[in-house]
Structure formats: structure tokens, C-alpha cells
C-alpha positions as CSV (number, residue, x, y, z in Angstrom):
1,X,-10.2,33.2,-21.6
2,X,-7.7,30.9,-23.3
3,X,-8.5,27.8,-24.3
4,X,-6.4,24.6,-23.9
5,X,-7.3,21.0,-26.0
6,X,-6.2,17.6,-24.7
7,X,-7.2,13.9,-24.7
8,X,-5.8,13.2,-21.1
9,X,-6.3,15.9,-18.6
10,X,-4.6,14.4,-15.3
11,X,-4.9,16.2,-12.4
12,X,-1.8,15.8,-10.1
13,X,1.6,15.7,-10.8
14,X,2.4,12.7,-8.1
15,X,3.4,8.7,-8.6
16,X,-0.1,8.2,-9.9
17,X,-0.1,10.9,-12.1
18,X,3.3,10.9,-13.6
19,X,3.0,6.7,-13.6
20,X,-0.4,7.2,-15.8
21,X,1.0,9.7,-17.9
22,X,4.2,8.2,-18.5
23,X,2.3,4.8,-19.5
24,X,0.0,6.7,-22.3
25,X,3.1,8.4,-23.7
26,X,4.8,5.2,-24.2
27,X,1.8,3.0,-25.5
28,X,-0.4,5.6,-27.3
29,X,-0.4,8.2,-29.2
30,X,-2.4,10.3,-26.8
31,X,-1.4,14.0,-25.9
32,X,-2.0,15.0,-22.2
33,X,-1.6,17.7,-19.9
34,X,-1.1,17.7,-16.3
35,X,-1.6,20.2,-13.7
36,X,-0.7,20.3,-10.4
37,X,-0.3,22.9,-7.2
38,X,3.5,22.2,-7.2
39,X,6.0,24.3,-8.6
40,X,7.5,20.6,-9.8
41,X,6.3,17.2,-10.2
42,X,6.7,14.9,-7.3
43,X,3.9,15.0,-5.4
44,X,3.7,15.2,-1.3
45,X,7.6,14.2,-1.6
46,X,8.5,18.0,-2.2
47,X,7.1,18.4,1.6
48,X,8.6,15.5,2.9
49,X,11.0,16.1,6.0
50,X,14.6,16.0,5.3
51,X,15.6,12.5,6.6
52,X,13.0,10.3,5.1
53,X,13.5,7.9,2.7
54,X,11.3,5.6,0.7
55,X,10.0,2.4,2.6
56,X,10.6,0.0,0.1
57,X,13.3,-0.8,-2.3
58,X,13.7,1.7,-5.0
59,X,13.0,-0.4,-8.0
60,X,9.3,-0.9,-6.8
61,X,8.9,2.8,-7.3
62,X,8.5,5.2,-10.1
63,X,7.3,4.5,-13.7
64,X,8.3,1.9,-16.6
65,X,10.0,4.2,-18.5
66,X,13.3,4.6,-16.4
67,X,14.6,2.6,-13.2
68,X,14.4,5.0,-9.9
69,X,18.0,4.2,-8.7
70,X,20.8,2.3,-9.4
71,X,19.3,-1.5,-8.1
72,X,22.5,-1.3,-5.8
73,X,22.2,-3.8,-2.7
74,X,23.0,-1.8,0.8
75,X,26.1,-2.9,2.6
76,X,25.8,-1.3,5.5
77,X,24.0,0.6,7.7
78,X,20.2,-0.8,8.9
79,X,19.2,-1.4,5.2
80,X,22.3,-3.4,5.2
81,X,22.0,-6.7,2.7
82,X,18.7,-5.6,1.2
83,X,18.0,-3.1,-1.6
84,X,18.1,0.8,-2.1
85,X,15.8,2.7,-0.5
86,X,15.7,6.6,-2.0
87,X,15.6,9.7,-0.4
88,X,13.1,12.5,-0.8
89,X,15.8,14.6,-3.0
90,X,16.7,11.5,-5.0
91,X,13.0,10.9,-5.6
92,X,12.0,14.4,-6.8
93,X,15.0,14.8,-9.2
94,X,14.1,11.7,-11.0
95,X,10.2,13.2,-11.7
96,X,11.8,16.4,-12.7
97,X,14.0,14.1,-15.4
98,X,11.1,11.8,-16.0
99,X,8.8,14.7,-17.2
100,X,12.1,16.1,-18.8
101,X,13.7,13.1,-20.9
102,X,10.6,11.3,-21.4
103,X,7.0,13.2,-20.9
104,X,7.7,16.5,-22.4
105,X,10.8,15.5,-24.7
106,X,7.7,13.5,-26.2
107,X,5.9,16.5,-27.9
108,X,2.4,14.8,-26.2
109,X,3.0,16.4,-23.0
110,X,2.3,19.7,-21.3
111,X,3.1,20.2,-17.5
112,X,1.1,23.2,-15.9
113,X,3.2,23.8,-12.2
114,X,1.8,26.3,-9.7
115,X,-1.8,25.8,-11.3
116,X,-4.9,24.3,-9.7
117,X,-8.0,22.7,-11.0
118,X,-11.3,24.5,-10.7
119,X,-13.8,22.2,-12.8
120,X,-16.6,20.1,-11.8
121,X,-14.9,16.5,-12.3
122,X,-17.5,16.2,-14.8
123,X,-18.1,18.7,-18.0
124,X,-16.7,21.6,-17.3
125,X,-12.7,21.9,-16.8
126,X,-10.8,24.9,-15.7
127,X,-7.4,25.7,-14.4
128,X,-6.0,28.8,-12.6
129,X,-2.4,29.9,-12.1
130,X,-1.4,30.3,-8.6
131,X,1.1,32.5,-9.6
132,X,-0.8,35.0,-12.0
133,X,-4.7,34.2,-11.6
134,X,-4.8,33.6,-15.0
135,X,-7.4,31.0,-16.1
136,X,-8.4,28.9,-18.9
137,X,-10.9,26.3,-20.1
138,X,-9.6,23.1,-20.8
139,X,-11.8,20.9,-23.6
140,X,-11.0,16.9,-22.6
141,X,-11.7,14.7,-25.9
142,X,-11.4,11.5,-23.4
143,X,-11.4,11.2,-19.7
144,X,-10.4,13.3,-16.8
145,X,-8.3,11.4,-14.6
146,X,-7.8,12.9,-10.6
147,X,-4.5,11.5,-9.6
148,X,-5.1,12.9,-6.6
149,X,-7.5,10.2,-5.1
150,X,-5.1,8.7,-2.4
151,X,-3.4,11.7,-2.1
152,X,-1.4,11.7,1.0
153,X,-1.5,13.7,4.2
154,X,1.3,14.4,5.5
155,X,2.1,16.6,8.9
156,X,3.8,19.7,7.1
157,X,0.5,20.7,4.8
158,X,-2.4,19.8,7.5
159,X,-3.9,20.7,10.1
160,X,-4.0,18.4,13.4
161,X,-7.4,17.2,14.0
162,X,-6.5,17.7,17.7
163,X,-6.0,20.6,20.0
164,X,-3.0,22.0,21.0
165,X,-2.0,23.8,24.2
166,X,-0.7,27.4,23.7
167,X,2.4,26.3,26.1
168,X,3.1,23.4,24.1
169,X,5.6,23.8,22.1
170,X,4.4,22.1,18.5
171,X,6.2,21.5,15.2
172,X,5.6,19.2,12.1
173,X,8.6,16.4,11.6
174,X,10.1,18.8,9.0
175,X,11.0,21.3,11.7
176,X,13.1,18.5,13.8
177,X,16.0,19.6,12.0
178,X,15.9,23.1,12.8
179,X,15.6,22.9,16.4
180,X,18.5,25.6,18.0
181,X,17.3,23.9,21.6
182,X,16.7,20.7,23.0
183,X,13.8,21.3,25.4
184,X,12.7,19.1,27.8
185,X,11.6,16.0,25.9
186,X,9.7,14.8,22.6
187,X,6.3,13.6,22.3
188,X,5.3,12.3,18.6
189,X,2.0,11.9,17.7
190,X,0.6,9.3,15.1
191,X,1.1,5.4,14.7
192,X,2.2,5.6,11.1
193,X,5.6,5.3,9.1
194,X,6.3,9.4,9.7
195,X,6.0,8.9,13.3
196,X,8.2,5.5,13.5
197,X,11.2,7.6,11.4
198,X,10.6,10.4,13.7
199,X,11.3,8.4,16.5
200,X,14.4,6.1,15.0
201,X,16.1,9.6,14.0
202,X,15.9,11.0,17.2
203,X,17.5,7.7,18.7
204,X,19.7,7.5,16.0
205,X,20.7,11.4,17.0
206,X,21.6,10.3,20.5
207,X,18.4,11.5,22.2
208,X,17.3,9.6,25.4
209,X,14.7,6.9,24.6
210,X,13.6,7.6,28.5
211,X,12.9,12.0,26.8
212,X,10.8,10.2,23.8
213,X,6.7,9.8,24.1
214,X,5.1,7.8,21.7
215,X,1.3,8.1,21.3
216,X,-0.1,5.8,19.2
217,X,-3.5,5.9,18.2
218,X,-3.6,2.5,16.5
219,X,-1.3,-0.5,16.0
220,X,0.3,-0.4,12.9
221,X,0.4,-3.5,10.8
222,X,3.5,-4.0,9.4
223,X,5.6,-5.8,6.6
224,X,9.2,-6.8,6.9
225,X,10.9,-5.3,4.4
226,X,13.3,-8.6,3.8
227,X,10.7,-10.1,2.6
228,X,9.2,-7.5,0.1
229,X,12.7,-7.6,-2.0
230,X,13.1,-7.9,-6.0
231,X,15.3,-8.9,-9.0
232,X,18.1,-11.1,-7.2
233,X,16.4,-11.1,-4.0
234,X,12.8,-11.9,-5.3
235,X,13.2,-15.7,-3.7
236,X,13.1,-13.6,-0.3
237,X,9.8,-12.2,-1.5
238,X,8.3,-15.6,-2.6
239,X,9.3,-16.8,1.2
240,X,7.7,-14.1,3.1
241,X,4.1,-14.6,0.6
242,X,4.8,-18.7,2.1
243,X,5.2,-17.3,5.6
244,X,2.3,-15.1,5.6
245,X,0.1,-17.7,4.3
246,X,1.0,-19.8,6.7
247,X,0.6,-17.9,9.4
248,X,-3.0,-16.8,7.9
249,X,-3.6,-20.3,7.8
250,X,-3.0,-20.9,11.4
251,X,-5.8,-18.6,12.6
252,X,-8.5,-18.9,10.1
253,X,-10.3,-22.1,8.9
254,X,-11.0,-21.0,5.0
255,X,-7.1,-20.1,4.7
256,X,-6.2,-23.6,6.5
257,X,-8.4,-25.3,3.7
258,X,-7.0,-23.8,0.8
259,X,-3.4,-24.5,1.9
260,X,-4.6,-28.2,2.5
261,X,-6.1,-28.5,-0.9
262,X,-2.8,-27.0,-2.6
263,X,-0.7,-29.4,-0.6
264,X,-2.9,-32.5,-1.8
265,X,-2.9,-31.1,-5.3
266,X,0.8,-31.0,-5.2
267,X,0.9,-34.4,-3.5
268,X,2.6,-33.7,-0.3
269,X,0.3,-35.7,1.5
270,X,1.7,-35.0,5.1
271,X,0.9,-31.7,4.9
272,X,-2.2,-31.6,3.4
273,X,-3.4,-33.7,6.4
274,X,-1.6,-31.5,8.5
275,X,-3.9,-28.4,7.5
276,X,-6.9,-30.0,6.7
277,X,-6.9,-31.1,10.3
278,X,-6.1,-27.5,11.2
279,X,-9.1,-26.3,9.2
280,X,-11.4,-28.5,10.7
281,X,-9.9,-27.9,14.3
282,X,-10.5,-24.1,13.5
283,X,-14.3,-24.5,12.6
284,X,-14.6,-26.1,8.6
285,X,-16.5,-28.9,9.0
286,X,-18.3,-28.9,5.8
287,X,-18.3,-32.7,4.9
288,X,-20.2,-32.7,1.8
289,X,-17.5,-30.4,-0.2
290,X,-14.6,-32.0,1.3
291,X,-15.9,-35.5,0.1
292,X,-16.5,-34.4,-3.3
293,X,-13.5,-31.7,-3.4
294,X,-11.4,-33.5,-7.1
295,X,-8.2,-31.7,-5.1
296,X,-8.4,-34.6,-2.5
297,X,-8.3,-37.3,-5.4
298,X,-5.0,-38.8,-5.1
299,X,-5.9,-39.2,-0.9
300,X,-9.3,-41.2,-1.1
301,X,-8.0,-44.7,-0.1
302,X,-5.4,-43.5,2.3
303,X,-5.8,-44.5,5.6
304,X,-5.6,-41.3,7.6
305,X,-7.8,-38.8,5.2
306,X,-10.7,-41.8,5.2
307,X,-10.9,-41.5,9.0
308,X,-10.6,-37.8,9.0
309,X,-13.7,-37.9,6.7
310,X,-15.6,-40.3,8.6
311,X,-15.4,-38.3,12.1
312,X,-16.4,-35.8,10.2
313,X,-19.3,-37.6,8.6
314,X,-20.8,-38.5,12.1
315,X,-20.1,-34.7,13.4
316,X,-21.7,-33.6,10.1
317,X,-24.8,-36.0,10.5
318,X,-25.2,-35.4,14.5
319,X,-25.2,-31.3,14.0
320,X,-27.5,-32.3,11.0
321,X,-29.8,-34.1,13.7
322,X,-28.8,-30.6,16.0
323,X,-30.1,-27.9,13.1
324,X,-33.5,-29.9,12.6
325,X,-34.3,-29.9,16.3
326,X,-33.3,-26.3,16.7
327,X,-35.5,-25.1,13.5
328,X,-38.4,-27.1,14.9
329,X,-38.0,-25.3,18.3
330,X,-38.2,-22.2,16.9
331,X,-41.5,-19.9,16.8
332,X,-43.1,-19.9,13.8
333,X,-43.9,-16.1,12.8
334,X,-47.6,-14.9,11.9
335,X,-48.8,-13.9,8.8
């Protein structure tokens, strides 16, 4: 059995793995090999159905050592005014010249396609070719690193953790494209981005919405993507982290406090009253920390933040009063 020597063995050929590896190459001198089941690298993306493309803009994705597209802003179409956003194709072409131009072009690197793992994670490391059975041992001077951890799962490689009627006719997303009939509606299953692009490119394809059922498991929680831009539209980003604080503020107490103590560290006193109010209204009522809190410095002596602490002093004192009673009340357990 052959024998192979490395300081890196990553397993998975993905983001992570190709991110990871392309980081060592350009800040150590460390030699690595990576295997994966793929006949290329790229991850889940060499499954992904035809019309997806990535959810964010383009230069959020890939590794430091070369830009994933060409940091164009859209101008038209839905993406219109905000930033790239590549497809699958696009995405796997620029592994395949990441591992090219800068992972093997380095000397460090060796890329085992078509090969799986077969170690322990621990001691003992093994790989075996999917193509020829062929295996060999693989001696790691420094760390193992699975690249595979939040792998994703995506409808064309699994199986559906539900039944399926034999009448119903059932196909992955990846299979839309190749319908020859239209049949008698659609019904997608799954609350996640591959169900929501399933849906918009059928509508988009002039399907019915009135022929398309949705079922949802969950809600999805979801970001707008104006807000998650970068390089010139990074002050879009910076808005949408304002807005979601805010609105985090709104419904919980701890979040209103915090925004209340940046405001009265930055000396907009109006505000900071505003959410201090808000926090208290929402359940913070602990006096004792917001008297001594060296954030609210520049407010003791103004009028409206001396009142607010004094109400709260006498609702502080009376559930003080409230507590005792209640502890006194309570039965005492045997020893």
C-alpha cells in the first residue's frame, strides 16, 4: 500500500476546504493535500440545479487569494442596483482556477478527485479511489482538518426524510429543467433558499401562482440582501446592522439598554432617554447598575434621567419590600 506524507490533510474540496487551504499556502510554508469525492473542487455547487445563483454578492465568497467576480454593480433585472451574485458554473470554474493558478501552481499542494477518506478522524488516515479502489495511508505531521463539518444537503444527493406516493410524480429542483410535460401543478417542499428559487423560477417561467403549493415546514428568517452589500455599498451594510439593532431593541430589554448606554456615551441625550425608558418599559429595572453605570455620567444632574432613576428607586425598593415577603412565605425545606 502506498504511502502519502503531508502536514495538512483536508478533507473536502468545498469553500471551507479550498478557503483553509488556500490561506496555509499563502501564509506558510506548509504542504497539504486534499481529497474529496468530486471529480473537481467546488463542493455541493457541482450538484447544484441549473438556475441557482449565489445569495449574496460575489465578493463575500471564495478565498483571499483571488476576487470571485468582477465586483460589477447589477443594472437590471431583480438584483438590479446591488452587487453580483454568481452562478453555479461561474462558481465552480473559479475553484477549478483557484486550485490551478494558486494551490497546485504552488508546489505545496496535491488535489486527490474521485477519492474518499476511510480513517478514524484520529490516528489512522486512509484514502481510496473511487475510480480504481486503490488505497493508501496517509502520515499527517500536523492536524487533520474535516472540511466537511457544515457540509450541505442539498435535494439532488439525499434522500427525503418523508414518504412519497408511488403516483406522485417526484423530482429534485435539478430535474425542473428537464420536464418534456407540464402536469397538473407543482408542489415544493422545504422552507429554505432552494425552495424559495424554485418557486420564483417557476413564476418567473410563466407558471400559474394559483398551480404552485408551497409547504413550509418552518418560517424562514431572512436578511435583505440591500443591506448585506460591500466595497462602495458597505454604508448600506452599516444601515441595515443600525436597523436590526434597533429593531432588537424594541422587543428585548437587555438590547434596549445597551443602545441607551451607547447613545449616552455618545451624548445624544434624547435618545438615550428614549431607550432607557424602552428598556425599563420592557422589564430592566435593575436600579443599582443603572445608578452606578460611568456610561450615564454626562446625564446625572439632568432633569429627565434624575426622575427616571428615582421612579425607579421606589419600584426597586417596593419589589425589594415584595421579594422579602415572598421568601418569608415560602416553606422552609427539612434537613
Amino acid at each position: 500500500m502506498a504511502t502519502i506524507e503531508t502536514d495538512y490533510l483536508v478533507v473536502g474540496g468545498g469553500a471551507a476546504g479550498m478557503a483553509f487551504a488556500d490561506s496555509l499556502i499563502t501564509e506558510c510554508g506548509a504542504d497539504v493535500v486534499i481529497v474529496d469525492r468530486r471529480h473537481r473542487p467546488g463542493g455541493h455547487w457541482n450538484s447544484a440545479y441549473p438556475f441557482v445563483r449565489l445569495h449574496q454578492p460575489s465578493a463575500f465568497y471564495g478565498v483571499n487569494s483571488m476576487v470571485l467576480g468582477s465586483d460589477t454593480i447589477d443594472s437590471e433585472g431583480p438584483n438590479a442596483g446591488l452587487y453580483e451574485r454568481a452562478t453555479a458554473p461561474a462558481i465552480c470554474q473559479y475553484f477549478s482556477r483557484v486550485l490551478d493558478e494558486h494551490l497546485l501552481a504552488s508546489g505545496r499542494v496535491r488535489f486527490l478527485a474521485m477519492t474518499d477518506y476511510a480513517g478514524d478522524m484520529r490516528t489512522e488516515h486512509h484514502v481510496v479511489s473511487r475510480l480504481t479502489g486503490r488505497q493508501a495511508d496517509v502520515v499527517v505531521r500536523r492536524k487533520l482538518v474535516d472540511a466537511r463539518f457544515l457540509e450541505s444537503s442539498i435535494p439532488a444527493t439525499h434522500t427525503p426524510s418523508f414518504e412519497v406516493d408511488p403516483q406522485v410524480r417526484f423530482i429534485p429542483v435539478n430535474d425542473l429543467v428537464n420536464l418534456a410535460d407540464s402536469g397538473s401543478g407543482f408542489t415544493i417542499v422545504g422552507a429554505g433558499k432552494t425552495a424559495m428559487d424554485a418557486c420564483v423560477w417557476l413564476l418567473e417561467q410563466g407558471v400559474d401562482p394559483g398551480a404552485i403549493r408551497w409547504i413550509r415546514p418552518r418560517d424562514a428568517w431572512l436578511l435583505d440582501r440591500k443591506f448585506q452589500q460591500p466595497l462602495k455599498l458597505l454604508p448600506a451594510l452599516i444601515e441595515g446592522v443600525s436597523l436590526y439593532l434597533e429593531a432588537a431593541a424594541e422587543a428585548d430589554s437587555e438590547m434596549a439598554y445597551r443602545l441607551a448606554t451607547y447613545f449616552a456615551v455618545d451624548g445624544d441625550e434624547s435618545e438615550a432617554l428614549h431607550w432607557l425608558r424602552r428598556a425599563i418599559y420592557l422589564g430592566n429595572e435593575n436600579y443599582p447598575w443603572f445608578a452606578k453605570n460611568p456610561a450615564w455620567n454626562r446625564l446625572h444632574g439632568h432633569g429627565d434621567f434624575e426622575r427616571i432613576l428615582e421612579d425607579l428607586k421606589k419600584t426597586y425598593r417596593r419589589n425589594q419590600k415584595n421579594w422579602k415577603r415572598l421568601l418569608e412565605q415560602a416553606p422552609q425545606s427539612s434537613s
